[in-house]
C-alpha positions, 0 to 999 in steps of 0.5 A, a space after each residue: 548536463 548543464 542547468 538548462 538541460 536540467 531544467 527543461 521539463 515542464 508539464 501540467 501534472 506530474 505523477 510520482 509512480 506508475 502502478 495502478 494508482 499512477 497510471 489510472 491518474 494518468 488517463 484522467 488527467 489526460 482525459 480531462 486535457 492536460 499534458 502528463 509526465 509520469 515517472 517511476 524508478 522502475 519500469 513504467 507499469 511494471 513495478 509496484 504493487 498492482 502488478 504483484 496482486 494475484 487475487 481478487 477486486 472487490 466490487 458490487 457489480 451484482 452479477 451474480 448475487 444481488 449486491 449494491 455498492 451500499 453493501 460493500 460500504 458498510 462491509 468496509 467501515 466494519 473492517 475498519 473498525 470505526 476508523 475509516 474515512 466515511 467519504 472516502 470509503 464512500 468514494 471507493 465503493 461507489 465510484 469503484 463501480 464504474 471503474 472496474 467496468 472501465 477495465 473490463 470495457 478496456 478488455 482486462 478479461 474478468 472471468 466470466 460464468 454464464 454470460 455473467 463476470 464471475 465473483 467470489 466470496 472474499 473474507 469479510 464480504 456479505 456476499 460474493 462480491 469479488 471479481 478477478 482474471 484468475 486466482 494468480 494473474 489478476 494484478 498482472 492483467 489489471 497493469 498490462 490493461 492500464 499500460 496499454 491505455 496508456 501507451 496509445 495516448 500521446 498526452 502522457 509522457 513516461 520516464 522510468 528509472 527515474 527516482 524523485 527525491 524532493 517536491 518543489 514548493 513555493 509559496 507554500 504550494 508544490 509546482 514540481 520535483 527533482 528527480 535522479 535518473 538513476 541510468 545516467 546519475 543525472 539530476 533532473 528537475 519537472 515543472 508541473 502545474 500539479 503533483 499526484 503522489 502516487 508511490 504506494 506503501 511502506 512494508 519495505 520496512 518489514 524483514 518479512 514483506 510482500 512488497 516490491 524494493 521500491 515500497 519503502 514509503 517514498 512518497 509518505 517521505 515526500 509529501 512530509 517535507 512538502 509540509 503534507 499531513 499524514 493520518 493512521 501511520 500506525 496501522 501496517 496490514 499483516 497478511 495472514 498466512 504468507 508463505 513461510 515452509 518449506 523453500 518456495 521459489 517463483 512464486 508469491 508469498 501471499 499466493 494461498 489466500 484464494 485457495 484457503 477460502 475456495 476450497 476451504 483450506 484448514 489452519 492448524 496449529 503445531 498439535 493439528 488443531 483447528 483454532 481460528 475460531 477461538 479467538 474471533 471478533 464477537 459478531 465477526 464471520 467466522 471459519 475462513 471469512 474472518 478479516 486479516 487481522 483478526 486471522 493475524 492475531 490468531 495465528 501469532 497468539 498460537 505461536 506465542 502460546 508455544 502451539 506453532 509449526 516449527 518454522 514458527 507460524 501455522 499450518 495450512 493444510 490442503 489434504 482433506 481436499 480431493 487431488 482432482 479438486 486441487 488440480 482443478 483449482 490450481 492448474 498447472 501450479 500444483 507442477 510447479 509446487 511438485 518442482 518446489 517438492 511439496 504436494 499438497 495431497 500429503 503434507 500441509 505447507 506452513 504460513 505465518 503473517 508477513 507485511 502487505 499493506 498500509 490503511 494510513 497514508 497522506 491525509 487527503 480529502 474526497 477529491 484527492 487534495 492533500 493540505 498542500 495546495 498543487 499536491 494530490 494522492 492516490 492508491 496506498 499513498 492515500 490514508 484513511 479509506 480503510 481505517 484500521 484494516 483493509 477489506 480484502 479486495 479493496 486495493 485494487 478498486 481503490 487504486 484505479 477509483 482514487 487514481 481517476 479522481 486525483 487526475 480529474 482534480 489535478 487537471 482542474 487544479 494545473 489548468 489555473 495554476 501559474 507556471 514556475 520558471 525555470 530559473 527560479 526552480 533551478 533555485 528551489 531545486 538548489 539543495 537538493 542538488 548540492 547534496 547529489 554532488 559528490 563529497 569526501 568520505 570523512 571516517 568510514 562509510 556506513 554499511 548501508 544495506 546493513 542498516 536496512 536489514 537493522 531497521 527491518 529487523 527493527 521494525 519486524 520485532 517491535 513494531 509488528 502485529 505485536 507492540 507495546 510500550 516498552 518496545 515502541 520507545 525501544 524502536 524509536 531510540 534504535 531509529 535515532 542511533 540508525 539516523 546517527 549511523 547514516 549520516 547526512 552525507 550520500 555514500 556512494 561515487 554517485 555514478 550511474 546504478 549506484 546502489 549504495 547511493 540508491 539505498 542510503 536515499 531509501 533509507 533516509 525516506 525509511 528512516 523517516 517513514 518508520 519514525 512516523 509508523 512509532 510515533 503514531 503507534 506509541 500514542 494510540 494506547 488500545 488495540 484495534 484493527 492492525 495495531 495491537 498493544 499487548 499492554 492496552 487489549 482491546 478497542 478504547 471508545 475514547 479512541 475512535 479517533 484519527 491521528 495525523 502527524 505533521 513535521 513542522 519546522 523539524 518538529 513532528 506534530 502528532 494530533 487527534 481528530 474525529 473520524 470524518 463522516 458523511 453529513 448524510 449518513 448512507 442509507 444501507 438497503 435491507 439484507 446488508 451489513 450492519 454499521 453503526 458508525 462506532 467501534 
């Protein structure tokens, strides 16, 4: 491929990722006029983690209980405990309205009841709010939904299997990227008037994750080096109760979730004791409504006390519900977990914690903007919406609300930005593409997916739902002596699906990413949300407070800022949750 073939792509905006985020993204920009490459390493609109979500949107649509997004508001700031982004949140809630009947007007199929779009109670919601296609192929609906859109408009031009490994930045804004086109081993460099980073999490990083292998933390690695901040890189959302017992093949680990709080599945410890309650918020919901990480801590105090199942986590335990009910409820699902040999009428199955979702991110401001002029976010890219834990059913409507806004902003922004040339981004893109060049091994290759199992071992055993002091730093000097192991050569004969190539790039962004999770984890000495600190129990006023973390010429600059809030506070109607503003 010659420097010119190279080259030869030039767009208005470009978005990095096709889920949900990155695909709502693409519809606005196009909407608002501008010409669109979207990339993905995967298949457009088929990778990431839209399309893994199985259950439920939360929305204020009022369909079936009275209900206003002010309500949903001020359930997301009481999740959050005290640290979310109050326009942000504001953002997520209101403007999510009208973007899950955008879907619906495209035809996602929302379950109906009664002329009405049906919604279900969620944990940590006032009402029922949620809406969903069915308890298992929500996420599915919503993607296939979006691509549809996207594939009649001729404005958006699709690349998957296209890996992006560095943002072009001159003169302090980012005007493009240098991509590897992992079918061919080719390099290609974009042009774009703006970029959207829209590459979701970081629970790649965990030995037990529900994530997809591109959810690694990418685009926290991409936005670092533009010189992008980053905000909340300590809170890592640990979904209750995925799957741990017996052996579950084909199905999503986090599918139990919806069928617990239906139909009111109970948790037991190791001695059949019901015991989520004993160790809920003051004030909280409890039973089967408390939060994610209020049931995390439970669930994992259990264990620790030595009451847990003997897979090491709780037991879920359906057999209290009639088999006609269950049926009812699952479908053809019970077949197939008859197939997997367990019957939910006589055995429970057991659940432990596993790695979901990230509330930090990219720090952006409410029209997606990052600190970096051309440079925009979205979806769980985005830090600060949810503070130190999501609500459930958040991450949808904030994938598709934020996704619209950065590609209206983005648009506006590359309809006046001036065009890079294409020698001068062959010169920017200059380093990255020497270090794609083959090189002579010199002593013996790193095992490379043998230091990602590490660094997710790592990450599981001391920066998990339980840290403290000492295993923080542990976890920080392990990360050095990883980044030692690796090196700063590529592995790899760099041909086509080089997978040893393909992970060493992963874990050059893991490595970094993970660093930043320490980092900010070590500083915040409290516990609050998802971060718990055996050794600082409970929440710390003083610490009502947002970390952001920045590399500066190399060096990392973690900094304290106050929680950003509304200059006019929302008003919340009469009959909702009560917020304070503080923790």
């Amino acid at each position: 491929m010659t420097a010119e073939e190279i080259v030869n792509r030039e767009t208005d905006v470009l978005i990095i990722g096709a889920g949900g985020a990155g695909m709502s993204a693409a519809l606005a920009a196009s909407q608002a006029g501008s010409r669109v490459i979207m990339t993905d390493r995967s298949l457009i609109g088929r990778g990431g983690a839209t399309i893994m979500a199985q259950m439920t949107v939360a929305v204020a649509l009022g369909e079936q209980t009275p209900d206003d997004w002010r309500h949903h508001y001020a359930d997301t700031l009481k999740a959050g405990r005290g640290l979310c982004s109050e326009p942000l949140a504001r953002l997520l809630c209101e403007s999510g309205v009208d973007a899950i009947r955008l879907l619906d007007s495209w035809g996602v199929g929302w379950a109906r009841s009664d002329g009405h779009l049906t919604q279900a109670q969620a944990p940590g919601h006032d009402r029922p709010r949620c809406v969903y296609v069915d308890y298992l192929n929500t996420g599915p609906a919503v993607a296939k939904t979006l691509r549809t859109q996207v594939a009649h408009d001729d404005s958006i031009e699709r690349y998957g299997d296209l890996l992006v490994l560095e943002l072009l930045v001159e003169d302090g804004r980012v005007c493009g990227a240098v991509a590897l086109h992992l079918t061919t081993g080719q390099p290609v460099v974009i042009r774009a008037g703006a970029v959207i980073v829209a590459t979701g999490g970081l629970t790649r990083l965990y030995r037990r994750n529900s994530a997809s292998l591109n959810m690694g933390g990418d685009g926290y690695a991409l936005a670092l080096r533009a010189g992008a901040r980053l905000i909340d890189m300590e809170f890592v959302q640990f979904f209750p109760i995925g799957h741990l017992a017996p052996r579950l093949v084909g199905f999503d680990p986090i599918m139990w979730d919806p069928f617990r709080y239906k139909l009111g599945g109970r948790l037991l410890n190791g001695l059949g004791e019901e015991f989520v309650e004993k160790y809920g918020h003051a004030g909280e919901e409890k039973g089967y409504t408390i939060t994610r990480d209020a049931a995390t801590y439970a669930i994992l105090k259990e264990v620790e006390a030595g009451r847990g199942s003997p897979a090491g986590g709780a037991y879920l335990s359906f057999q209290h519900v009639p088999e006609e009910t269950l049926r009812k409820a699952f479908g053809p699902i019970i077949d197939k977990l008859a197939a997997n040999g367990i019957d939910l009428t006589k055995s429970p199955i057991e659940v432990a914690p596993i790695a979901h979702y990230h509330m930090g991110g990219i720090r952006v401001e409410v029209d997606m903007s990052t600190d970096v002029p051309g440079l925009y976010a979205a979806g769980e890219a985005v830090g600060g919406a949810n503070g130190a834990n999501r609500l459930s059913g958040n991450a949808i409507t904030e994938a598709v609300s934020f996704g619209l806004q950065a590609g209206r902003s983005a648009s506006a922004y590359a309809a006046d930005a001036q065009a890079l040339q294409p020698p001068r981004a062959l010169e920017l893109a200059g380093p990255t593409l020497a270090r794609l060049e083959p090189a002579p091994q010199v002593g013996e290759a790193p095992n490379v997916a043998a230091l990602i199992a590490r660094l997710q071992a790592l990450m599981q055993d001391c920066v998990g739902p339980f840290r403290n002091e000492d295993g923080l730093k542990h976890a920080l000097a392990e990360l050095q002596v990883l980044k030692a192991e690796l090196g700063d050569a590529l592995p790899g004969d760099g041909g086509p699906q080089d997978p040893v190539r393909l992970d060493a790039l992963d874990l050059h962004n893991m490595l970094l990413v993970a660093e930043a999770v320490t980092r900010s984890a070590i500083a915040r000495r409290e516990s609050r949300g998802a971060h718990q600190r055996d050794d600082f129990p409970g929440m710390d006023d003083a610490w009502t407070l947002n970390q952001t973390l920045a590399l500066r010429d190399g060096q990392w600059r973690l900094e304290t800022e106050p929680v950003r809030r509304l200059d006019t506070p929302v008003d919340i109607p009469a009959g909702g949750t009560e917020y304070e503003g503080q923790a």
